[in-house]
C-alpha positions in Angstrom: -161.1 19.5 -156.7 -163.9 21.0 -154.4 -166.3 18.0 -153.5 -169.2 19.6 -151.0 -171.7 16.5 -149.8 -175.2 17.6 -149.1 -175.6 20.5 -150.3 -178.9 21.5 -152.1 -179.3 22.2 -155.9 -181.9 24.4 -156.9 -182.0 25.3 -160.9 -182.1 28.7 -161.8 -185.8 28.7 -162.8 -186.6 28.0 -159.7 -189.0 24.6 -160.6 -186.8 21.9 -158.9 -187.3 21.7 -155.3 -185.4 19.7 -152.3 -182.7 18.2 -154.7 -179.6 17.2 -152.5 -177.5 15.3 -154.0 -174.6 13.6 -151.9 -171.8 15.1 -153.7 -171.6 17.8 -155.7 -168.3 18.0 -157.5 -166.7 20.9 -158.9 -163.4 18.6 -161.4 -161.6 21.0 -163.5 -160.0 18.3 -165.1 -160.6 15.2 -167.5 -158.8 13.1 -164.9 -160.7 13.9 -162.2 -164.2 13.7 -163.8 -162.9 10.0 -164.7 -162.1 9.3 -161.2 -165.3 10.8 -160.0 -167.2 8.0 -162.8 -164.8 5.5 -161.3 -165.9 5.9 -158.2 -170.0 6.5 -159.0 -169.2 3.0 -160.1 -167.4 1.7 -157.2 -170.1 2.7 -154.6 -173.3 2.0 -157.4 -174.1 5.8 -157.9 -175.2 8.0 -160.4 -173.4 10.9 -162.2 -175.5 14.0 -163.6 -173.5 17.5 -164.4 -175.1 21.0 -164.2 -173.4 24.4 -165.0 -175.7 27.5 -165.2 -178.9 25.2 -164.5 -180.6 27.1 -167.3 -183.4 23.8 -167.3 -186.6 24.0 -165.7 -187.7 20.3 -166.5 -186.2 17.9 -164.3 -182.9 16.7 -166.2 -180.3 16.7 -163.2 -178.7 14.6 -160.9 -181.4 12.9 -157.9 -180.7 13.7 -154.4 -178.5 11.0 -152.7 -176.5 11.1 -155.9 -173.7 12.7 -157.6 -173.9 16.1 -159.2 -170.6 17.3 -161.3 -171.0 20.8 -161.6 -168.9 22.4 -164.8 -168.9 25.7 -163.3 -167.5 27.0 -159.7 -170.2 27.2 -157.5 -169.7 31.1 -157.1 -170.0 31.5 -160.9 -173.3 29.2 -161.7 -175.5 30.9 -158.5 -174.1 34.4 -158.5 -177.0 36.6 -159.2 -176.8 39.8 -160.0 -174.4 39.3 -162.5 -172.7 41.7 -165.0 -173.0 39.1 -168.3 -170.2 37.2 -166.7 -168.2 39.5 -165.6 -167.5 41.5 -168.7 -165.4 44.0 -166.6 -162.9 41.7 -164.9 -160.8 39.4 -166.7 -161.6 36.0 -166.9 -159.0 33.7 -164.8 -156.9 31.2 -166.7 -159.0 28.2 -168.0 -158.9 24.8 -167.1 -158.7 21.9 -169.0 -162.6 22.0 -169.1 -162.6 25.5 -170.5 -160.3 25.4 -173.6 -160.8 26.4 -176.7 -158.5 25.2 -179.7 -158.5 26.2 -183.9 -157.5 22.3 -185.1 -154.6 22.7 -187.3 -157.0 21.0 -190.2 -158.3 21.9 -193.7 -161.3 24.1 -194.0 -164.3 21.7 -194.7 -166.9 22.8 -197.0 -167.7 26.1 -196.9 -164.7 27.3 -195.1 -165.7 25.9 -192.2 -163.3 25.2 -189.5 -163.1 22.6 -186.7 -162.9 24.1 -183.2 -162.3 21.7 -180.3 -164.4 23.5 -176.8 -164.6 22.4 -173.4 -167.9 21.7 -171.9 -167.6 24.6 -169.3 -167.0 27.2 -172.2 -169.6 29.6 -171.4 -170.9 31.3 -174.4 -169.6 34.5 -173.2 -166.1 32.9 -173.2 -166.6 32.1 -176.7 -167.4 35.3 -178.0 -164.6 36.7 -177.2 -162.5 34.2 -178.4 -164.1 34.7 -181.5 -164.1 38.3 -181.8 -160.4 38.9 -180.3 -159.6 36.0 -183.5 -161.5 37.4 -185.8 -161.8 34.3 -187.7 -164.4 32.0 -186.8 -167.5 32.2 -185.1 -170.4 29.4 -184.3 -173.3 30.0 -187.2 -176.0 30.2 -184.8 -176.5 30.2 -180.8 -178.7 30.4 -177.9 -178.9 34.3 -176.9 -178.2 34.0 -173.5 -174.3 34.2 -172.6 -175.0 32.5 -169.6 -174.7 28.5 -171.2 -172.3 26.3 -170.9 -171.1 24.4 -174.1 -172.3 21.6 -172.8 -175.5 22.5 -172.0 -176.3 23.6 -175.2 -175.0 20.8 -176.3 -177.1 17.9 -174.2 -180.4 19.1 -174.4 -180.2 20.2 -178.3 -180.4 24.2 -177.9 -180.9 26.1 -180.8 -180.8 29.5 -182.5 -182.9 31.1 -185.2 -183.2 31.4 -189.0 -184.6 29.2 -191.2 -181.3 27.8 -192.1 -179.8 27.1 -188.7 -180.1 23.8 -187.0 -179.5 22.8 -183.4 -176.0 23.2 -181.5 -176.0 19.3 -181.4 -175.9 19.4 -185.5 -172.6 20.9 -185.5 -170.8 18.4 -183.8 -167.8 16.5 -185.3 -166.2 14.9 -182.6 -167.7 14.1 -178.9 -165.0 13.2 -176.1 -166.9 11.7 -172.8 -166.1 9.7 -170.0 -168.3 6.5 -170.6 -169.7 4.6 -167.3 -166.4 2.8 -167.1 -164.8 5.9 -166.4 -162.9 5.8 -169.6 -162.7 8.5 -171.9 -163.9 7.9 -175.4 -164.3 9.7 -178.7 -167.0 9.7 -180.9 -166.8 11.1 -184.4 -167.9 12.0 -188.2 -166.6 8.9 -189.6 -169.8 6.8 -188.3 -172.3 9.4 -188.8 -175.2 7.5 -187.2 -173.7 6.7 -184.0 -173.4 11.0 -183.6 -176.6 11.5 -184.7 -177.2 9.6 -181.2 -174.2 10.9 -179.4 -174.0 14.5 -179.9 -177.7 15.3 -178.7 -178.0 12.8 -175.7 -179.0 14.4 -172.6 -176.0 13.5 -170.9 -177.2 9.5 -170.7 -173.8 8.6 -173.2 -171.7 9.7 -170.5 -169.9 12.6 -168.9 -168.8 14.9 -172.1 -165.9 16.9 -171.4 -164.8 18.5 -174.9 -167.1 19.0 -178.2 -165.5 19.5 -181.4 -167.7 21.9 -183.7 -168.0 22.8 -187.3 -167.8 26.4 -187.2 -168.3 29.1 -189.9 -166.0 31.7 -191.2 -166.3 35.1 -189.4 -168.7 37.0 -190.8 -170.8 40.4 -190.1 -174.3 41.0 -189.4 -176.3 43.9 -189.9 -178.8 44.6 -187.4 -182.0 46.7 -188.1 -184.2 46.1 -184.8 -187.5 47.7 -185.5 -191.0 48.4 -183.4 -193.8 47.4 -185.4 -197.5 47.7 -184.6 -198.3 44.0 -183.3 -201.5 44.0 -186.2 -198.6 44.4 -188.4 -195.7 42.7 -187.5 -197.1 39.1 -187.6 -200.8 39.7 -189.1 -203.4 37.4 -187.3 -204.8 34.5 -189.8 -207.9 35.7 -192.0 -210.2 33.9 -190.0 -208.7 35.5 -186.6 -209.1 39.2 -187.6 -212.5 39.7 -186.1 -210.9 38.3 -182.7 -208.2 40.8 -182.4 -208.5 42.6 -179.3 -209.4 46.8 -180.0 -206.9 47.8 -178.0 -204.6 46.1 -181.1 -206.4 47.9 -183.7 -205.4 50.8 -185.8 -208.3 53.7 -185.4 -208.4 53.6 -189.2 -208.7 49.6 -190.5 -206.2 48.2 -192.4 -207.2 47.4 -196.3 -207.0 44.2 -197.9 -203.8 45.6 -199.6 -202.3 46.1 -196.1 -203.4 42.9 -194.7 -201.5 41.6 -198.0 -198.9 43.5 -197.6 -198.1 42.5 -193.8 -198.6 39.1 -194.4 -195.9 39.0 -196.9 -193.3 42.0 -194.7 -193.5 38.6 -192.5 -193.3 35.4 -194.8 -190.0 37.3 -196.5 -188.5 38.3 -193.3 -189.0 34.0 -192.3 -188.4 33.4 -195.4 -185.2 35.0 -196.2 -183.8 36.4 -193.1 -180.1 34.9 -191.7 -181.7 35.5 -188.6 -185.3 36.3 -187.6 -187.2 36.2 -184.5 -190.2 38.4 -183.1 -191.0 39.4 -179.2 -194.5 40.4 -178.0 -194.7 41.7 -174.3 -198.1 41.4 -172.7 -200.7 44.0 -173.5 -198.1 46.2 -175.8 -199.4 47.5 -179.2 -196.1 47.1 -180.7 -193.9 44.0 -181.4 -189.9 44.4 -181.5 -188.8 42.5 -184.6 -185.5 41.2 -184.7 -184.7 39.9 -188.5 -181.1 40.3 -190.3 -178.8 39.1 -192.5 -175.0 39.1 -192.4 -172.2 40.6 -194.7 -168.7 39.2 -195.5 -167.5 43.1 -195.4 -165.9 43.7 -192.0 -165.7 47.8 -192.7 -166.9 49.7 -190.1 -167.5 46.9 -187.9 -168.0 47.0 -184.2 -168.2 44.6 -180.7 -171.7 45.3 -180.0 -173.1 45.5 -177.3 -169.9 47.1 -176.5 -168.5 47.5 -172.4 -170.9 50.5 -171.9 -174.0 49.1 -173.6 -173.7 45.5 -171.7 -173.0 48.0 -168.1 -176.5 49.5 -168.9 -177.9 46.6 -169.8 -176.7 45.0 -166.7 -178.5 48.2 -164.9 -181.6 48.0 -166.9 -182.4 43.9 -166.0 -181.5 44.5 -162.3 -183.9 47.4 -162.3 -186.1 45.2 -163.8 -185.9 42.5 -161.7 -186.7 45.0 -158.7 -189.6 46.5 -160.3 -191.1 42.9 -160.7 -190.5 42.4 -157.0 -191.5 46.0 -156.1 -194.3 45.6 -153.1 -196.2 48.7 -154.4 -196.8 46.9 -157.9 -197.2 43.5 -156.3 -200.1 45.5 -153.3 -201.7 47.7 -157.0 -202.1 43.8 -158.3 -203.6 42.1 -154.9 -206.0 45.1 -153.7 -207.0 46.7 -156.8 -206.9 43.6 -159.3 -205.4 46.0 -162.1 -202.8 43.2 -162.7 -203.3 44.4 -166.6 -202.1 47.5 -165.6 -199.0 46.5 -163.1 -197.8 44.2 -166.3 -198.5 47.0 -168.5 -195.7 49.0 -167.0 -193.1 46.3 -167.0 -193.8 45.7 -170.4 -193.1 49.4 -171.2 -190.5 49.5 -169.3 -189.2 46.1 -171.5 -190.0 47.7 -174.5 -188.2 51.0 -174.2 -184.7 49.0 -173.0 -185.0 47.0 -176.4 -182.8 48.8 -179.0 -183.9 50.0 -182.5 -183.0 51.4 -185.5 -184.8 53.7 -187.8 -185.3 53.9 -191.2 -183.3 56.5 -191.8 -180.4 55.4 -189.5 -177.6 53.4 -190.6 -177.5 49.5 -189.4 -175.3 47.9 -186.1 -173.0 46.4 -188.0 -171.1 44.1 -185.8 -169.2 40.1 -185.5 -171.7 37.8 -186.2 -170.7 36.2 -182.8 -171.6 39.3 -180.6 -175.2 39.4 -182.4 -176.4 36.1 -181.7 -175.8 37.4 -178.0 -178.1 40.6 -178.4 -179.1 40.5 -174.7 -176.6 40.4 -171.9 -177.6 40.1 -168.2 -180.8 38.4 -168.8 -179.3 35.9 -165.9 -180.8 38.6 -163.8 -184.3 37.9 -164.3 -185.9 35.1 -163.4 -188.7 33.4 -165.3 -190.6 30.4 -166.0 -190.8 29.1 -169.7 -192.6 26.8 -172.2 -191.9 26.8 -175.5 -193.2 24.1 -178.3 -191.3 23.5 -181.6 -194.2 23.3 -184.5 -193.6 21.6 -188.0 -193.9 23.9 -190.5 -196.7 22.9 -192.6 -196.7 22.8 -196.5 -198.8 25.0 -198.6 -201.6 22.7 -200.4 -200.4 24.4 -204.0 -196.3 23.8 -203.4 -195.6 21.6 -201.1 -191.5 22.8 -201.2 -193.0 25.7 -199.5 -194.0 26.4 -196.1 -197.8 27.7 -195.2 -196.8 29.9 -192.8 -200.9 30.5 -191.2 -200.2 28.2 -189.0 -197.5 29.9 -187.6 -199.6 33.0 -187.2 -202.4 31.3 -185.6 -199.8 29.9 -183.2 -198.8 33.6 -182.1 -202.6 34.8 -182.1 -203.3 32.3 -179.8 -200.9 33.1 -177.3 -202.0 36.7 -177.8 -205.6 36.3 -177.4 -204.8 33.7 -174.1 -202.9 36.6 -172.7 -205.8 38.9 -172.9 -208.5 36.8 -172.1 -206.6 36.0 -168.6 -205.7 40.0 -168.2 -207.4 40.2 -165.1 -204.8 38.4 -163.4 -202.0 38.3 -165.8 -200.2 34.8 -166.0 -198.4 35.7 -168.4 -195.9 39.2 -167.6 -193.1 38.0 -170.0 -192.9 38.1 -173.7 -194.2 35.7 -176.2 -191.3 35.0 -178.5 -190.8 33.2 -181.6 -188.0 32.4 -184.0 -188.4 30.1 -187.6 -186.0 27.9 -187.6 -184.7 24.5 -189.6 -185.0 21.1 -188.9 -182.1 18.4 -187.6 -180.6 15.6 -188.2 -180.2 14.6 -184.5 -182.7 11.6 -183.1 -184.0 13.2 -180.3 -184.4 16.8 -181.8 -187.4 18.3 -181.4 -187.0 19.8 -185.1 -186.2 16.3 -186.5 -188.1 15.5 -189.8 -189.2 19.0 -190.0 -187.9 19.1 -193.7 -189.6 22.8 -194.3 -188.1 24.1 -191.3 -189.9 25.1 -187.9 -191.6 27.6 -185.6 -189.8 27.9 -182.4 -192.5 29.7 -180.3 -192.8 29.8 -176.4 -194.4 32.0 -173.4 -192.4 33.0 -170.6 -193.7 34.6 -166.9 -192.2 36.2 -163.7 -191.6 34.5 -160.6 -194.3 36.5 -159.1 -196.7 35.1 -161.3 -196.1 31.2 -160.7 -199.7 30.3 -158.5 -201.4 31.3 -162.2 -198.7 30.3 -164.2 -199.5 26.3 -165.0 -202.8 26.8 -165.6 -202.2 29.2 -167.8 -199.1 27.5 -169.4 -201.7 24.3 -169.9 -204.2 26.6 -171.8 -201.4 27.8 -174.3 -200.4 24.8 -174.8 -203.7 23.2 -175.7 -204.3 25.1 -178.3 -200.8 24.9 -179.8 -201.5 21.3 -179.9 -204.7 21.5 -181.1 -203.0 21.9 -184.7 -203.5 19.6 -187.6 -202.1 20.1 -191.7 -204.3 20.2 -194.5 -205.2 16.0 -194.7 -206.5 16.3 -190.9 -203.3 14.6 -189.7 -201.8 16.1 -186.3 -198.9 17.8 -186.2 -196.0 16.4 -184.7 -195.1 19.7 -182.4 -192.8 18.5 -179.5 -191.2 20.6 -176.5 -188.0 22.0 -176.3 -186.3 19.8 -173.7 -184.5 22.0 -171.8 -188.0 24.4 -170.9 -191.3 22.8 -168.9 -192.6 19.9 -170.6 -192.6 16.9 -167.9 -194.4 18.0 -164.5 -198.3 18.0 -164.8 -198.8 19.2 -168.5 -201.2 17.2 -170.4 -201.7 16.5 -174.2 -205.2 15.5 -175.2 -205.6 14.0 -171.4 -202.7 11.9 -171.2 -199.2 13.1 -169.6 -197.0 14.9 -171.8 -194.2 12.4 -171.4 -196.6 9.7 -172.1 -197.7 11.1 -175.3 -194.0 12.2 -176.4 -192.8 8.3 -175.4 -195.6 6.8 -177.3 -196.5 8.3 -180.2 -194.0 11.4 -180.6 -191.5 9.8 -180.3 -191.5 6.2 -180.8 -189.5 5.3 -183.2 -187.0 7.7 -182.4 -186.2 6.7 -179.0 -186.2 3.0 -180.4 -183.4 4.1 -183.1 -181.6 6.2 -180.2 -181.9 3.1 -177.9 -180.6 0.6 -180.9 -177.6 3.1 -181.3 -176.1 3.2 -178.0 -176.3 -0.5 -177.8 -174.2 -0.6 -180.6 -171.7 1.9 -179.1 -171.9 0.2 -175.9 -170.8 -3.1 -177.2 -167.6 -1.6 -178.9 -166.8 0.0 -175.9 -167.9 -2.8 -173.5 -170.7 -1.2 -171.3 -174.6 -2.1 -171.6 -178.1 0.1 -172.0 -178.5 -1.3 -167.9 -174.9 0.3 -167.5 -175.2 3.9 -168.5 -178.8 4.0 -167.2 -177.2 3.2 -163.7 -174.2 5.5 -164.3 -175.8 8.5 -165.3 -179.8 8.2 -166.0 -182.7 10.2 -163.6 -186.5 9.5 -162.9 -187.4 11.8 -165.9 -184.5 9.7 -168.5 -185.5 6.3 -166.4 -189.1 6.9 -167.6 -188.7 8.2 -170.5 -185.6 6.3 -172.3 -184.6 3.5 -170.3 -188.2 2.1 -168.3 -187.9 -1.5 -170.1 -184.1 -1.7 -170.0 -183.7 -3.8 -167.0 -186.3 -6.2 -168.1 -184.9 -6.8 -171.7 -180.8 -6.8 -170.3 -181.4 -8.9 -166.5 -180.7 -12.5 -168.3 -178.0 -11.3 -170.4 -176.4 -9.5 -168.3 -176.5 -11.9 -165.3 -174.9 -14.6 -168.2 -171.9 -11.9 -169.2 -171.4 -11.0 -165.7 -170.8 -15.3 -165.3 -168.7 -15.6 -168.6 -165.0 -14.8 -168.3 -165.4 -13.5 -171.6 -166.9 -10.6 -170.6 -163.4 -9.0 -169.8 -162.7 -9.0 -173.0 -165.3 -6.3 -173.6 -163.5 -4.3 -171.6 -160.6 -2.6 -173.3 -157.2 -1.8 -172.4 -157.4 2.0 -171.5 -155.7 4.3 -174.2 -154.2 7.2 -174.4 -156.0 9.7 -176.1 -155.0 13.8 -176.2 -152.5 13.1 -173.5 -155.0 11.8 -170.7 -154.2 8.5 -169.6 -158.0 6.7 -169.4 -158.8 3.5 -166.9 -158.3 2.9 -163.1 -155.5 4.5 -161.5 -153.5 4.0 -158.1 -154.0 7.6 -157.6 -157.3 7.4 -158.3 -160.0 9.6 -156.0 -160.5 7.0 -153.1 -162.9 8.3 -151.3 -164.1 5.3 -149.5 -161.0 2.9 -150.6 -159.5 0.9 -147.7 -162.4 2.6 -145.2 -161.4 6.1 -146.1 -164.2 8.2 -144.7 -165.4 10.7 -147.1 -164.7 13.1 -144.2 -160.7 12.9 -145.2 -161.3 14.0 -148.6 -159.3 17.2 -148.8 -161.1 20.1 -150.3 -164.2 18.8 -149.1 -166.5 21.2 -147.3 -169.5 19.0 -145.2 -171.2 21.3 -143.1 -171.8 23.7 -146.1 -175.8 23.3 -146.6 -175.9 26.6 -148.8 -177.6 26.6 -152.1 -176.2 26.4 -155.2 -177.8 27.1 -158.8 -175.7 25.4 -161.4 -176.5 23.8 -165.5 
């Protein structure tokens, strides 16, 4: 196992800053990520993992700590990267990176059980699902660069309005609790996974995720440029606000106001899959909507070895051109930042693919579409995105009012150009409609009609403005209330910026989301892993110890020590707490619990200077999630 101390952890976005933790661990085994538990436990440390570090808010390991990294260090930092190395061949997995068809019935649907390793990348599991041809996950995040269990912790999601989040397709969970045994949690008690399988890492140390996974199936892609007037029509009362440089030279009618306004509602509405990009300043939208086919002729791996090699060519020019000092000087000296973004976004624009009317749809594995972009890895960015209820008309209220989804995108729009002399914002605004959840802590949970998925995104060039900016967006997207007057509940994605310095209605975000967003959620979520915790013999004050942060200690566990000091002192004094405490069993042929071969680093006054494999002096960085 390679065990480095010291050595800094910076997260790919770039928004986490003099994180060292004391060991960063790279286990390619269940056995050894017990051990490493076993001895977090020892020596009263905590146990955070990372892979691709694809978070921007806070959610890893503290410096001084322990950081499990379910990547190789080469493989989570490596920038520029050609979507993981499409054209070498992946070396032989670990334990960690398995994939497995259970030998089981089909469930409902024809859906199949598939039993992952946490450090699947998504990549990895695209082509196990093209090469098999007989399975594929029904919705995903579109970067290939995510770790299963990544996706997994901080309840990613996909798009369409009848996907859910990653975390609602979980059957089984296998972790390695603060005991350092490893445990299973699964369908047959329903409520304790609704806590388990979207947890932020705070149940333990997950190391395999069996999924509910859909028949293969085909989708048939019809990418299309549409005016932006058109693509998502502003609100009625926002027409007269729509910047001119938006504006047909002839006006629309009423008929193709109309007209727009129901292209969209039937493409969110109806679409498999539907999502929508706006780049800053451009006249068009790219519209990404389809549905998928159980007729496999004349199918295709798309993007195929060529496509992702020019894709990879097309981010890493990218990513110079946003760099490039004679853009960067054009911005400073002439303040024609408009302009400078103006020709990234074309540049954007023209690398996204698309498919006339007249031309016959990319018809390709329902797995490979998901993953539309490859090499996005390359650019770096900030991001905030916000998950909106979607509101019931006043006339039906089965049936979504979708204005408030367009006023959510008009907002961001009109934000962007009323800050165009500086330009925060120089990535797309992006939205996808999808459903709700039946995880706790979701952010789509309780949204019965389904949601709007919509965030803003930036270059690292931009980040002095960026905050502000950010702040200003997100003000108004929380300025939203239904048709009684009541608020909406719209909550952050986790994984994006939510925690450090944003405000909602002049109190910190995380105050509002523990408070009032979330309430009774976290109570429920609390409630359910004292439950688990007491079959399993470990306490609330236990895995907050074991594997919490500042951001979980504030935000889930602030109160635990107060509520669990007397009891625990009085368990700790009873010799019946042993009896908590199972014997260890045996489960997938991994013997759990303390063994003499155990990794003991500081057993007997073994320095941690004699661990073999360790590295010390190493003070490089690495970026892993």
């Amino acid at each position: 196992m390679d065990i480095r101390k010291d050595l800094e952890f910076q997260n790919w976005g770039r928004t986490l800053q003099k994180n060292v933790p004391k060991l960063t661990c790279v286990p390619r085994t269940v056995t050894q990520i017990q051990k490493l538990v076993q001895f977090a436990k020892r020596n009263n440390m905590s146990v955070r993992c990372s892979g691709y570090g694809h978070s921007w808010s806070p959610i890893f390991s503290r410096s001084g700590e322990i950081l499990i990294s379910t990547l190789q260090l080469k493989n989570a930092s490596e920038i520029p990267k050609t979507a993981v190395q499409t054209f070498l061949s992946e070396e032989q997995p670990s334990e960690l990176e398995t994939i497995e068809l259970l030998d089981e019935p089909p469930l409902a649907g024809g859906k199949r059980l598939v039993r992952i390793g946490c450090s699947v990348t998504n990549e990895r599991l695209r082509r196990w699902c093209v090469k098999h041809n007989k399975v594929t996950l029904p919705f995903n995040i579109i970067m290939v660069e995510i770790t299963a269990g990544g996706g997994n912790a901080l309840i990613c999601h996909g798009a369409g309005i009848t996907s859910r989040t990653l975390s609602d397709l979980v059957h089984h969970i296998e972790y390695i609790d603060a005991n350092g045994v490893l445990r299973m949690i699964t369908e047959s008690n329903p409520e304790f996974l609704t806590a388990a399988s979207g947890c932020f890492g705070l149940l333990g140390v997950v190391t395999h995720l069996t999924l509910a996974l859909d028949a293969m199936t085909y989708a048939e892609l019809r990418p299309a440029k549409i005016p932006a007037i058109l693509a998502i029509p502003p609100p009625d009362d926002m027409w007269d606000k729509v910047p001119p440089a938006l504006l047909p030279k002839v006006p629309l009618t009423t008929e193709q106001k109309r007209k727009a306004k129901e292209d969209f509602e039937c493409k969110a509405n109806t679409g498999y899959y539907s999502e929508w990009f706006w780049f800053p300043y451009a006249d068009e939208c790219w519209v990404n909507c389809w549905n998928r086919t159980t007729d496999s002729s004349h199918v295709k791996d798309w993007p195929d070895t060529f496509d992702t090699f020019v894709s990879f060519l097309q981010e890493f020019t990218f990513n110079v051109l946003q760099y490039n000092k004679v853009l960067t000087r054009l911005d400073s000296k002439t303040n024609v930042a408009e302009a400078a973004v103006s020709i990234l976004t074309r540049f954007a624009m023209m690398n996204l693919p698309e498919v006339k009317d007249n031309e016959p749809a990319i018809k390709t594995y329902l797995s490979s579409a998901l993953h539309f972009q490859r090499a996005i890895q390359n650019v770096r960015v900030r991001d905030l995105e916000v998950e909106i209820p979607l509101v019931p008309l006043p006339s039906n209220p089965t049936k979504p009012d979708y204005t408030f989804v367009q006023r959510a995108w008009w907002d961001a729009i009109l934000k962007a150009y009323e800050h165009s002399a500086t330009c925060p914002q120089r990535f797309p605004l992006e939205m996808r409609i999808t459903g709700g959840s039946n995880i706790l802590l979701a952010p789509q949970y309780g949204n019965t009609l389904g949601t709007c998925s919509i965030e803003i995104l930036t270059l690292q060039p931009a980040i002095d403005t960026w905050q502000p900016y950010a702040q200003e967006v997100l003000d108004k997207w929380m300025s939203y209330k239904d048709h009684n007057g009541k608020p909406l509940k719209t909550r952050p994605h986790w994984a994006k910026e939510w925690s450090e310095s944003y405000t909602v209605h002049n109190k910190p975000w995380l105050t509002k989301l523990k408070s009032e967003d979330y309430i009774n959620e976290i109570a429920k979520f609390r409630q359910i892993l004292t439950a688990i915790g007491k079959t399993q013999g470990w306490t609330l004050q236990d895995i907050q110890q074991r594997f919490s942060n500042d951001l979980f200690d504030r935000l889930i566990f602030d109160d635990v020590h107060t509520q669990e000091a007397s009891a625990s002192a009085s368990l700790q004094a009873s010799p019946g707490r042993q009896k908590l405490r199972k014997p260890a069993p045996v489960t997938n042929g991994h013997t759990n619990g303390n063994s003499p071969g155990g990794l003991n680093l500081l057993r007997n006054g073994q320095g941690l200077d004699s661990v073999k494999g360790s590295r010390w002096k190493d003070k490089g960085c690495c970026s892993t999630m």
